[in-house]
N, C-alpha and C positions, 0 to 999 in steps of 0.2 A: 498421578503426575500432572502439572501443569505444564501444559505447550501455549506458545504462543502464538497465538492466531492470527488470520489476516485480518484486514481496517474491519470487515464484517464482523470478526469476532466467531467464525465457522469452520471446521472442521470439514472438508469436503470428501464425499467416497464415493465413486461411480463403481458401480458394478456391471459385469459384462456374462450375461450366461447364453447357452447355447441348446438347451432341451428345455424337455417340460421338468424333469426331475430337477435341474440345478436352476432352473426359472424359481420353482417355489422355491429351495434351499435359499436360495438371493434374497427373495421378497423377508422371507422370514426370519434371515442371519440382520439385514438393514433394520428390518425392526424393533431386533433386539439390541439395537444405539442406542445411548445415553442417549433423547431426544433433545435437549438444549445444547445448542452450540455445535450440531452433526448437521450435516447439508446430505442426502442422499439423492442417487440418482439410478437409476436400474436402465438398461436397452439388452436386446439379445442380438447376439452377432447372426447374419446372414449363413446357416448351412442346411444341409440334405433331415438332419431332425431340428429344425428348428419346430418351435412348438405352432398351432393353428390358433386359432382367434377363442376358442371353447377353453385350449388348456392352459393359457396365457390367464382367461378369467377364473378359471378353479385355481393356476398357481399362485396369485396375489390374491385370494379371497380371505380374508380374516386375517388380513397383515394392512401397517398403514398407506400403503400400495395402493389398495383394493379403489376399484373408480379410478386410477392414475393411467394415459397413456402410457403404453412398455413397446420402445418403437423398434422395429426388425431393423439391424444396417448391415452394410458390408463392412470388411475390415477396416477397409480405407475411408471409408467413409467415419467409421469411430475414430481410428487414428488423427483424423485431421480433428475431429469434435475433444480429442484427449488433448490435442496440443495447443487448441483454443481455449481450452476453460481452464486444462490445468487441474487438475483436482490433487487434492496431498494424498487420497487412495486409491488405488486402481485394484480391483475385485475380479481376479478375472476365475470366476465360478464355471468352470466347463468343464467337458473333457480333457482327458490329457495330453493329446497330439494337441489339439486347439488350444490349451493354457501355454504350450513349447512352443507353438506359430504367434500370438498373439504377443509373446512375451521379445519375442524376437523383432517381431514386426514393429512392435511398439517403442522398440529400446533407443537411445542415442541421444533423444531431443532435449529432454530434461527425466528425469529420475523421483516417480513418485513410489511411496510405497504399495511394495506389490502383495498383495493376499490372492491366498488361492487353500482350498479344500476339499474335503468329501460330504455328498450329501446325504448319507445314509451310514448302514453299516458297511464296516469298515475292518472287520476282522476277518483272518489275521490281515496283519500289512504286508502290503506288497510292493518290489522293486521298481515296476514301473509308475504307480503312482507315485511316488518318489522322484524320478529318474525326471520324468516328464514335468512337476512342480520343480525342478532344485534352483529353480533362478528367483524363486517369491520370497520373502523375507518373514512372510507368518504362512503356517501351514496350518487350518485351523481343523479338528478333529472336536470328539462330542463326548469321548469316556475315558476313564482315566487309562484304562485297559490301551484302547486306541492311542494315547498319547505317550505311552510306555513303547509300546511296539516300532511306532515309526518314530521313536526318538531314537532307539536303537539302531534303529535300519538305520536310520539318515547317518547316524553318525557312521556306521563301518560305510557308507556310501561314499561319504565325504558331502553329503549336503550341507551346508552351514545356517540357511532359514533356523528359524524358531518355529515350534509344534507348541499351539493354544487349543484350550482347552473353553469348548462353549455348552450350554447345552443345547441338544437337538430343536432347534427355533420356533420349527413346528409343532412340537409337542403340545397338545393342550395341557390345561393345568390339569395335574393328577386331583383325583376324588374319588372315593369312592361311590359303587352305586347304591341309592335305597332300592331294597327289595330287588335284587338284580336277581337276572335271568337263570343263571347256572352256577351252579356251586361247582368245587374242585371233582371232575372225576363222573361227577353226575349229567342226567340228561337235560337238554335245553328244554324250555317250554313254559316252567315254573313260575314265574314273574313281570316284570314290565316287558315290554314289547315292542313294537315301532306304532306307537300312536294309538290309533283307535284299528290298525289295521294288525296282522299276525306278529308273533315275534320274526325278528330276520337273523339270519345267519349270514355273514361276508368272508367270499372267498378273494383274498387279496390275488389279482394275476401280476405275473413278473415274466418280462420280454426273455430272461437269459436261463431260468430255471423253471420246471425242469426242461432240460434240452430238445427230448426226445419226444416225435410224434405220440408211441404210444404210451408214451409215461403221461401226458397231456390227458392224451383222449379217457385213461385210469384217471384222473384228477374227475374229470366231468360225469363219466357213471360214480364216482363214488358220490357227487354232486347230488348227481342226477338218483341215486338209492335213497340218501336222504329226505329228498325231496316229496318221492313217493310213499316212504313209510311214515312221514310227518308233513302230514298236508297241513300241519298248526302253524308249521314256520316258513316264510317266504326266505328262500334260498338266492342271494343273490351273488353275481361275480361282477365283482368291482375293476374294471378296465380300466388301466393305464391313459390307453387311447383306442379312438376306432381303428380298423381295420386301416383306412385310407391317411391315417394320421400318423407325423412322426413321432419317433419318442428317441431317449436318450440309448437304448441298445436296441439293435435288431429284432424283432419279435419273429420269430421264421414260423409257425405254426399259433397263429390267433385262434384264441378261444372259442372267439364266439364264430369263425368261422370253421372250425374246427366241431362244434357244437350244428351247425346246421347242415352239416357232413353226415350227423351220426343221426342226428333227425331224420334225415331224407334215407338212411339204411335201416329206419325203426325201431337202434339202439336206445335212444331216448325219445320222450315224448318233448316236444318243441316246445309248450311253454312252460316246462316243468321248473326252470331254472331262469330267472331273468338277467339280464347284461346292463350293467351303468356306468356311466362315466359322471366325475364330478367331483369335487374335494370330502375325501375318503371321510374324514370327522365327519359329515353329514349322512354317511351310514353307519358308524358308531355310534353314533351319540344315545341311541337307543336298539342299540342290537343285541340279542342274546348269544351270538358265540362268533368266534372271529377263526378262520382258518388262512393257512399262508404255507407255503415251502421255505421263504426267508425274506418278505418284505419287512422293511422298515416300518410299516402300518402297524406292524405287530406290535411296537414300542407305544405308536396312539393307542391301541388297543390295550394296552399296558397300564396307560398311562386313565384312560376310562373306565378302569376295572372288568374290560370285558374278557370271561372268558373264551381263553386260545386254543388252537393248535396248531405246532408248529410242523411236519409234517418228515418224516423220516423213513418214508419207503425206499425214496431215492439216494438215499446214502445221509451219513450225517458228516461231511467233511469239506471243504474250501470251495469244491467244484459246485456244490448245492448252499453255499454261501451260510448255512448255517452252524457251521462251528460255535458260532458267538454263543446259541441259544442253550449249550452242555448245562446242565443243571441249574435251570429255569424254572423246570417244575411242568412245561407246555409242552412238551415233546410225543408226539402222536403218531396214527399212524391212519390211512384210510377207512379201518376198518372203524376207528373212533367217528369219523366224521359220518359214517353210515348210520352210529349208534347215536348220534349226538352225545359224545362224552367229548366235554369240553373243560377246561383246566385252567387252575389258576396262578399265577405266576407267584416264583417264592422273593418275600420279602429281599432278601441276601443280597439274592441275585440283582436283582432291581438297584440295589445301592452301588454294589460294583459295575454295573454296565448301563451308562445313559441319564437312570436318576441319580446321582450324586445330589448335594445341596448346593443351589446358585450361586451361595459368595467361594466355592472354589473354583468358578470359573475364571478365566486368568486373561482371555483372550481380549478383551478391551483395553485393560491397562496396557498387555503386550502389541497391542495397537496404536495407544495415544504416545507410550515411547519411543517407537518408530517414528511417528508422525516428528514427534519433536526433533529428533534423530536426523529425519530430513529436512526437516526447515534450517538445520546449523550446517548441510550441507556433508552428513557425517555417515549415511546408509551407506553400506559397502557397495563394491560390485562381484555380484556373484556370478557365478561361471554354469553355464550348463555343464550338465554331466553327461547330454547328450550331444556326440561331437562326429565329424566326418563328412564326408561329399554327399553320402548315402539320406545322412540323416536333414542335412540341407534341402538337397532335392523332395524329401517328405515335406518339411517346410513348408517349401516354395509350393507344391502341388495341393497343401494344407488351405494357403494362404488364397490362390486362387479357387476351392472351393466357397471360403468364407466371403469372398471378393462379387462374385458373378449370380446375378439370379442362377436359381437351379433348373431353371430350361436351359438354360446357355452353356451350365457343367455339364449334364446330360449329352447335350449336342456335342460339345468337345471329348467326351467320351467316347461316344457313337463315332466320333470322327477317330479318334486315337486308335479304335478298336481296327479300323474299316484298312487305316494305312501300316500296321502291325500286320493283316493278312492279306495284304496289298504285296508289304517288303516278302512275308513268307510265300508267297507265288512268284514272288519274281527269282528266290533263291532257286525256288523247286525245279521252274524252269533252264535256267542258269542250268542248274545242275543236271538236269535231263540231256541238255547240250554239249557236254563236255565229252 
């Protein structure tokens, strides 16, 4: 579709994200513009995960980003930068409380096209990613699977957005490997390696699965068995982030401090397993087996022919994020990553979920529409589906997170806490009195 442009002749999209996860989804969704005639722009809003200086450089690395400042704001501080430039898209890649505060925040002054998405997988769909996007006008999703689901949701929802269809931004280009490491089912060791140094094996970690202390601490001896019975492979776990750094969900039990727990109890030997941070393709590119509970890495992995395991000790259903992975061909279990059986994804599968063929992606066209859309003054107004005093007040307490250095929340915190058990001693008392 042809849109008419402004005197420049540019297409404008500012994108706004809020972790390290939806940082690269941003850098790597802008990338994947038409480059002639697209103006891009990336900042991350001001909150408690905003990403640190290290995952800022690993989330733009191999996107046209990479070297570009990516500056930290407050909300207000972007809103007034929205209302000066103007742009025809507004990206707001976050979480979901922060796409419903920002969407809100932002609303009134002029009406640009709003996107917003997921950066990973995404199966099955759920209610509140929904609930929390239903004011954007593209919903952008990565499989065709994923664009079935929350087209259905939305609709018994009553969202009225559009669900686009991209493919995963980051993905490197599929190829196969020469002479690769492991064959379907068999042990690692056999073929190329990491360099001139052992073959490696990458344990994908993930903040939200599995939940539990000692489901964890199981992930690291099974780790840590391997490790021992195959001193030919360097065993590595691939971090998110440090210890001391945010990320897009809670991590309540870190790895690798969790690993120097079991060190210092003489469960494991301390450098038996090493910890990295960095963008994940730079330990696949040459690794001989990839293991995960249900990262999205697994798709780069996929996508480099290395073989998997997806891991199903922990259940194989919604709460372990791995439903998507049901007859993949990767499906493991610890006792495989002990043996180094590692697996290779089935063709099928791969067509139906993530790798489809590029020209069925839809989500540009369903972009440059809208854009034209707006310029005739013709985007609807769409209604949250999240409504009440309740949900306001979330808002509003959203907004000033996003708004205030995060010493300043804390301290307001520490304060809120201090005059909550202030009010509840003066009841106590009260009542002792009566």
């Amino acid at each position: 579709m042809r849109v008419e442009r402004d005197g420049d002749g540019r297409i404008r999209v500012m994108a706004i994200a809020d972790s390290d996860s939806y940082l690269k989804w941003s850098a790597a969704l802008l990338g994947a513009l038409p480059g002639e005639g697209w103006e891009t722009d990336l900042a991350v809003v001001r909150s408690p995960v905003a990403p640190s200086a290290e995952q800022v450089r690993a989330a733009v690395a191999g996107t046209p980003l990479a070297g570009r400042e990516v500056p930290v704001r407050g909300a207000l501080e972007l809103r007034t930068r929205l209302l000066r430039e103007r742009p025809d898209v507004l990206m707001l890649n976050c979480t979901g409380p922060v796409v419903d505060a920002l969407a809100h925040a932002l609303a009134g002054e002029y009406r640009p096209v709003l996107v917003s998405g997921l950066p990973g997988i995404s199966v099955p769909a759920t209610e509140r990613a929904w609930l929390y996007r239903s004011t954007v006008d593209l919903f952008v999703l990565h499989s065709h699977r994923e664009v079935a689901e929350f087209t259905g949701l939305g609709a018994r929802l009553g969202a009225t957005g559009a669900v686009g269809l991209a493919t995963l931004p980051f993905l490197p280009e599929p190829r196969p490997r020469a002479g690769a490491a492991v064959g379907a089912g068999t042990a690692a060791g056999t073929g190329a390696g990491a360099g001139a140094g052992r073959p490696r094996v990458v344990f994908a970690s993930q903040a939200k699965v599995p939940a539990e202390h000692g489901q964890r601490e199981q992930v690291l001896l099974g780790l840590a068995a391997l490790a021992e019975a195959r001193p030919d492979l360097e065993v590595v776990v691939k971090l998110r982030a440090r210890e001391d750094e945010a990320q897009t969900h809670r991590e309540r039990y870190h790895y690798e401090a969790l690993w120097r727990y079991m060190a210092a109890r003489g469960e494991v030997r301390a450098d038996a397993v090493a910890f990295r941070t960095g963008p994940m393709v730079e330990y696949l590119e040459d690794a001989a087996g990839f293991v995960t509970v249900s990262s999205t890495a697994a798709l780069e992995a996929f996508a480099l022919d290395v073989p998997t395991l997806v891991l199903t000790d922990f259940g194989l259903n919604a709460e372990q994020i791995n439903l998507v992975f049901e007859g993949s061909g990767v499906l493991g279990t610890l006792d495989d990553v002990r043996a180094a059986r590692f697996r290779r994804v089935d063709p099928d599968w791969l067509r139906a979920n993530y790798f489809h063929p590029v020209h069925e992606n839809d989500w540009v066209r369903r972009l440059t529409a809208l854009v034209a859309a707006g310029r005739r003054g013709e985007l609807p107004r769409r209604e949250s589906l999240l409504s009440g005093p309740e949900q306001q007040r979330r808002r509003t307490r959203s907004l000033m997170r996003l708004s205030l250095p995060p010493t300043a929340v804390r301290q307001l915190g520490r304060a809120r806490r201090r005059l909550r058990a202030l009010r509840a001693n003066l009841r106590g008392t009260l009542t002792s009195r009566e």
